[in-house]
C-alpha positions in Angstrom: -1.2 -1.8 -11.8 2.5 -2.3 -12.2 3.5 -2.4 -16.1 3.2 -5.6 -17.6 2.6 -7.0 -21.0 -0.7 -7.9 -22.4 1.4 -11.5 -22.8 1.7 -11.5 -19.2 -2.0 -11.2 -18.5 -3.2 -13.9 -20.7 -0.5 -16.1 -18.9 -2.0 -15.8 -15.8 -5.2 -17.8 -16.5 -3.1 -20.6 -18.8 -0.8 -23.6 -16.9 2.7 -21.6 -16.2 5.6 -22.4 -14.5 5.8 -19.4 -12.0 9.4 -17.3 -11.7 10.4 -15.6 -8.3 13.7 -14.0 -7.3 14.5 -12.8 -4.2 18.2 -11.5 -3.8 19.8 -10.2 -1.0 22.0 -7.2 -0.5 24.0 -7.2 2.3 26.0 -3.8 4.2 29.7 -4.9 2.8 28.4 -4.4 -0.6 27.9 -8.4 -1.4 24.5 -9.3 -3.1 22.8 -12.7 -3.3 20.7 -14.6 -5.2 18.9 -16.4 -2.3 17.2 -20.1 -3.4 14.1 -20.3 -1.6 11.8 -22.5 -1.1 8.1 -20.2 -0.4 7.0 -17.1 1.6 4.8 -14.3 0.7 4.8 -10.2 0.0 1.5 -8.7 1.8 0.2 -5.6 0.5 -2.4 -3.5 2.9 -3.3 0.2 1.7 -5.0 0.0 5.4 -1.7 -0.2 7.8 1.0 2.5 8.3 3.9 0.2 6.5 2.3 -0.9 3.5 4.0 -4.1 1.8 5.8 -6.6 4.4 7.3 -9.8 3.3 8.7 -13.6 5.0 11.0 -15.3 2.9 12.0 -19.4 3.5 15.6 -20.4 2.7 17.0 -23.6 3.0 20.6 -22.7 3.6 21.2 -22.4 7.5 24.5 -20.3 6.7 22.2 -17.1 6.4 21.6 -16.7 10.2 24.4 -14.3 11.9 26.7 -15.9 13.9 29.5 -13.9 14.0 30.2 -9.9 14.8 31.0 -9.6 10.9 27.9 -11.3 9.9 25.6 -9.5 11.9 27.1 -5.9 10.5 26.6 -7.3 7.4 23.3 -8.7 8.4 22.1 -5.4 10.0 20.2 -2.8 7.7 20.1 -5.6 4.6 17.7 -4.7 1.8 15.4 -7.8 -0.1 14.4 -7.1 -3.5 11.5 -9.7 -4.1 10.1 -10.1 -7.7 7.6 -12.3 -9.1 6.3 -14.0 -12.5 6.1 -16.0 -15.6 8.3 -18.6 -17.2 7.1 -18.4 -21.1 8.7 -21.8 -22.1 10.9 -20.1 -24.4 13.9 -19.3 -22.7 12.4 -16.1 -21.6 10.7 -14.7 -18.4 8.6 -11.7 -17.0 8.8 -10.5 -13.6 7.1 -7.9 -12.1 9.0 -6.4 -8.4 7.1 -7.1 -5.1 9.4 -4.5 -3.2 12.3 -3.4 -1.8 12.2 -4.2 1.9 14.5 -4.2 4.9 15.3 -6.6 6.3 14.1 -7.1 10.4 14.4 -10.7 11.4 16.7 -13.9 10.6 15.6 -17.0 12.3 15.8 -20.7 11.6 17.3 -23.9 12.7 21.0 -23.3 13.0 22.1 -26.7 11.8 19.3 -28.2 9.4 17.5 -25.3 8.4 14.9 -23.9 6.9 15.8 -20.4 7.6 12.8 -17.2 7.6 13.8 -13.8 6.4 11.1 -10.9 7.4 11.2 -7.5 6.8 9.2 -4.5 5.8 9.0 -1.8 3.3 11.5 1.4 3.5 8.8 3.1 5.0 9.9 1.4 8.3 12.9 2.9 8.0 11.5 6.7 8.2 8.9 5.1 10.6 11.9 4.4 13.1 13.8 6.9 12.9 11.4 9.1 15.6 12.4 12.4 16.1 14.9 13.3 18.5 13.9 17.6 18.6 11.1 18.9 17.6 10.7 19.1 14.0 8.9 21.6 11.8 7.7 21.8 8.6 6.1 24.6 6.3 5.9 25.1 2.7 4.2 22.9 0.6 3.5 19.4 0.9 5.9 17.9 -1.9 9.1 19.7 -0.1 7.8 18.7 3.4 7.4 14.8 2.7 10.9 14.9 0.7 12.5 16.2 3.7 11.4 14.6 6.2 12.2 11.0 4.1 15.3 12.6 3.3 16.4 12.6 6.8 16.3 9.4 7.2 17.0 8.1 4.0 19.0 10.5 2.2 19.0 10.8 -2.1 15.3 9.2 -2.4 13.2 10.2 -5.5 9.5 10.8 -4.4 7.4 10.4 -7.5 4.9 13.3 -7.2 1.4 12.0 -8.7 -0.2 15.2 -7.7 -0.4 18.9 -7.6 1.3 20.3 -5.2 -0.1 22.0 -2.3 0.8 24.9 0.0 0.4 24.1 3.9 0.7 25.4 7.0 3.6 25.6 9.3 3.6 21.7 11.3 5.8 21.3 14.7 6.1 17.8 16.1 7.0 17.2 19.6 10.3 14.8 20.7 9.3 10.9 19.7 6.9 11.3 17.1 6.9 9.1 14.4 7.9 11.2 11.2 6.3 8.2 8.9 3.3 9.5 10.4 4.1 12.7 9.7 4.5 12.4 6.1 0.8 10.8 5.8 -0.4 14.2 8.1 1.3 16.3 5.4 0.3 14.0 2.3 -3.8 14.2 3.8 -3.6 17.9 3.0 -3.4 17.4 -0.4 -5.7 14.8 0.1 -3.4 12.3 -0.8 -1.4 8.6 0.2 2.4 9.0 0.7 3.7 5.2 0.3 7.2 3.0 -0.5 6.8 1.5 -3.9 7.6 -1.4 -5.7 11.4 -0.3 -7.2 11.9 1.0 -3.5 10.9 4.7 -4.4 8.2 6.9 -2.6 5.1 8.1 -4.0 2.5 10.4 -3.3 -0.6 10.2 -5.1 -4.6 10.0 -4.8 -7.0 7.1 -4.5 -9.2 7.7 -7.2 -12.7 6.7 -6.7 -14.2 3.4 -7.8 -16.0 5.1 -10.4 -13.2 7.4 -11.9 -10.9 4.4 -13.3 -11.3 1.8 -15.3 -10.6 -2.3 -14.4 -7.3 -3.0 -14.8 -7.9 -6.7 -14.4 -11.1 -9.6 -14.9 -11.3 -11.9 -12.4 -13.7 -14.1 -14.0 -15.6 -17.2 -13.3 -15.7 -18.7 -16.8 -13.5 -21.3 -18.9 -9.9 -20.2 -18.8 -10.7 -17.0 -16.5 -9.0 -16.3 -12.8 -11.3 -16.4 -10.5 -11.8 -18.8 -7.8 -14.1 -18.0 -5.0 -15.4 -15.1 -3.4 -17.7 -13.3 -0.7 -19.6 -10.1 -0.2 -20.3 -8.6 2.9 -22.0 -5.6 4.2 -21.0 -3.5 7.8 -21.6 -0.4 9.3 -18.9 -1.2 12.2 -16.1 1.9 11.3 -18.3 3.3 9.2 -18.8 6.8 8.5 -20.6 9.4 6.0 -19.1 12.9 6.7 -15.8 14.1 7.7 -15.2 17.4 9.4 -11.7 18.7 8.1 -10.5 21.7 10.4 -7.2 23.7 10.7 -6.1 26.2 12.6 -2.7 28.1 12.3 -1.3 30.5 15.2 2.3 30.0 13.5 1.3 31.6 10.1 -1.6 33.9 12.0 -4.1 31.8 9.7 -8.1 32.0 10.4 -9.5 28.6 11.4 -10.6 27.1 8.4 -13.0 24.1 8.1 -15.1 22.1 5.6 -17.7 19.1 5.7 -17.5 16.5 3.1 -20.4 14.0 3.5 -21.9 11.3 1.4 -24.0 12.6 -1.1 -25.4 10.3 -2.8 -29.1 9.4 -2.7 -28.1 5.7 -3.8 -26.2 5.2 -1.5 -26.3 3.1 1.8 -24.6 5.5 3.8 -25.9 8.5 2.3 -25.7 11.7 4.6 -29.4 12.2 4.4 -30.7 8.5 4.4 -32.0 6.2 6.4 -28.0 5.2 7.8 -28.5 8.7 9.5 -25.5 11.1 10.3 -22.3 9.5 11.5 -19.6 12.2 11.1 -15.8 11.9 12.1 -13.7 14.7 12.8 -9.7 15.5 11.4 -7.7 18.2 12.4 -4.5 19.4 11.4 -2.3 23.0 11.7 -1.1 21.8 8.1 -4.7 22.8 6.7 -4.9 26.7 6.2 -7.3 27.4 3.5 -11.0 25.8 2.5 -9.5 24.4 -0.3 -6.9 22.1 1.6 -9.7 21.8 4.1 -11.8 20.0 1.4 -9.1 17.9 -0.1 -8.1 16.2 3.6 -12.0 15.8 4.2 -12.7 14.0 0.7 -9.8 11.8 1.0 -10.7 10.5 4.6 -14.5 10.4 3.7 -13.6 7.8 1.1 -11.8 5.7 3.5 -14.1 6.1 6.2 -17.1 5.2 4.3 -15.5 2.4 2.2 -15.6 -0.3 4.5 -19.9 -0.5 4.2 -19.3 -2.4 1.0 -16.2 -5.0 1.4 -15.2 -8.0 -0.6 -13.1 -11.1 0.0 -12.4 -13.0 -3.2 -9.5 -15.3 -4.3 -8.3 -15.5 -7.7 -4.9 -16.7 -9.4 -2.4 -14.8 -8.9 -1.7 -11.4 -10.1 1.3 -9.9 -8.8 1.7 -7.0 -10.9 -2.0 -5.4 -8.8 -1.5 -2.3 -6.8 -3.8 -1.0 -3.8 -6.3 1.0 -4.9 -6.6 -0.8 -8.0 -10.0 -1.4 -10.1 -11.0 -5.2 -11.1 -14.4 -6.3 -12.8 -15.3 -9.3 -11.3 -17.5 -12.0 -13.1 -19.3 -14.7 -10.7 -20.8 -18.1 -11.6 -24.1 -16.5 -11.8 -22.8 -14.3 -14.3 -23.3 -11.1 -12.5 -20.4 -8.4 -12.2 -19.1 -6.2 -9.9 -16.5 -3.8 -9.5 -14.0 -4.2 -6.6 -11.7 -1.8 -5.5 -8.6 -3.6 -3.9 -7.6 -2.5 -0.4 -5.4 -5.7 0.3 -3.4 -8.9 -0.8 -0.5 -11.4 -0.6 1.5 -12.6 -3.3 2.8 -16.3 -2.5 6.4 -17.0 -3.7 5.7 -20.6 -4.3 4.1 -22.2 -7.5 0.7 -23.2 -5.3 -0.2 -20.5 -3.0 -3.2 -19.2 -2.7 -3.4 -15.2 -3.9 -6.7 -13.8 -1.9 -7.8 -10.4 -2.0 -10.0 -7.6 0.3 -11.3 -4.9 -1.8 -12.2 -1.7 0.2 -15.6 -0.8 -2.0 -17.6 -2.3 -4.6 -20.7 -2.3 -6.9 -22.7 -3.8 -9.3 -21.3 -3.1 -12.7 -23.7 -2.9 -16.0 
């Protein structure tokens, strides 16, 4: 979760006036404070670009009209932030992201106008690969350079340990956003835009390795406002076969089978939901130990969707995927939720729901 002050938190569940701010900085150097009038920032750990955004204006005067508008216009960046008024004079917001900005569209005359765009990610994403492009070393150098091609200067915060990995050619047109999460997977790890407009790498711990950061709770002056459980085995899967195979670095195949071990669970390897293995291969994986890293981080995703939630709560904007909440229902029994997805509205009355990728009972 996104720093915030224990102030902040207790907010949340009391009557606040919300505070937003989306400004606006254009190519020519000019930055505005847009007024706005709603929208929303969606957050999904599960798609390629992670945090996408609309934005409602009233002023028609932001839609391009002219050749110097448009360059202006073209390659703008939205900073989005949202929180609390305190009634003191003083505020807390937490950012939503840095995106770029894709479309412009409204009524030319009356208004309202809708901004969209997507995280920076998009912009490594789009910039496919015009020559084949090869990478070797470890993962930390590969990701930073093949961001810094298309977005030279950018910090990548490294959350883990970095990992040696072997040499990686992509063909003309591949998407080199793509490539980064190829690269990140050996370490068995996420590469993804954050919040200040940064990148990061880092794991997703497991549900039961991290403590809730939040209580979404159905009692008097708690968060929580409905919620559903469901069970699937649609996408599901218990093992997952990590090979690699390096004629580049004259590397052995290497290979390793991370299943579901546990005997309480649904999906365990040797239970009753039987064997349902998926396979992953990449020339990036040289050694059993990479092999094991890219096979525990897929296994979690692949078996996390048996256990899903959908609840809806006030909302938190300061929540990251990947996040752990304890969640307290009208029957009083808890769960913890692990969050996969959610949209922050940028209006005082929107609705904040949230799909969590795994959950349990909690003690």
């Amino acid at each position: 979760m996104y720093p915030v002050s224990d102030r902040f938190l207790a907010r949340l569940a009391e009557s606040h006036r919300v505070a937003t701010e989306v400004k606006l900085f254009l190519t020519d150097g000019r930055v505005i404070d847009l007024e706005h009038t709603g929208g929303s920032v969606t957050v999904d750990r599960s798609q390629a670009i992670r945090r996408t955004c609309t934005v409602t204006v009233p002023d028609p005067a932001l839609i391009p009209r002219t050749p110097a508008d448009q360059l202006a216009t073209y390659g703008a960046r939205l900073r989005i932030a949202r929180g609390v008024e305190y009634g003191d004079g003083t505020r807390e917001l937490v950012p939503l992201g840095v995106f770029r900005l894709d479309d412009v569209s409204g009524d030319v005359n009356d208004g309202p106008v809708t901004l969209s765009g997507k995280d920076l990610s998009a912009c490594v994403a789009d910039d496919k690969f015009t020559a084949p492009y090869t990478v070797s070393g470890t993962v930390l150098d590969a990701i930073g350079a093949i961001i810094g091609r298309s977005l030279p200067g950018t910090d990548i915060l490294a959350l883990i340990d970095n990992t040696a990995i072997g040499t990686r050619t992509w063909d003309i047109e591949a998407d080199p956003w793509a490539a980064a999460q190829e690269v990140a997977a050996a370490a068995g790890a996420d590469v993804y835009a954050t919040v200040d407009g940064l990148f990061a790498v880092a794991r997703l711990p497991a549900l039961t390795d991290v403590d809730p950061v939040w209580a979404v709770e159905a009692t008097e002056g708690g968060v929580y406002v409905s919620a559903s459980r469901a069970m699937s085995s649609a996408g599901v899967y218990n093992g997952v076969l990590a090979r690699g195979e390096n004629s580049s670095d004259n590397a052995p195949a290497v290979s390793y089978l991370a299943t579901d071990d546990d005997p309480g669970s649904p999906t365990y390897w040797d239970g009753p939901f039987g064997r349902r293995p998926m396979f992953y291969s990449s020339s990036t994986l040289t050694t059993l130990g990479a092999c094991e890293q890219a096979a525990t981080f897929k296994l979690r995703d692949a078996r996390a969707p048996n256990s899903t939630g959908d609840l809806s709560s006030l909302p938190n904007p300061a929540l990251e995927p990947g996040d752990v909440i304890r969640v307290t229902h009208p029957d009083g029994t808890r769960e913890l939720h692990q969050i996969a997805s959610f949209s922050v509205p940028l209006d005082e009355g929107g609705e904040f729901p949230i799909t969590t990728i795994s959950a349990r009972e909690d003690a």
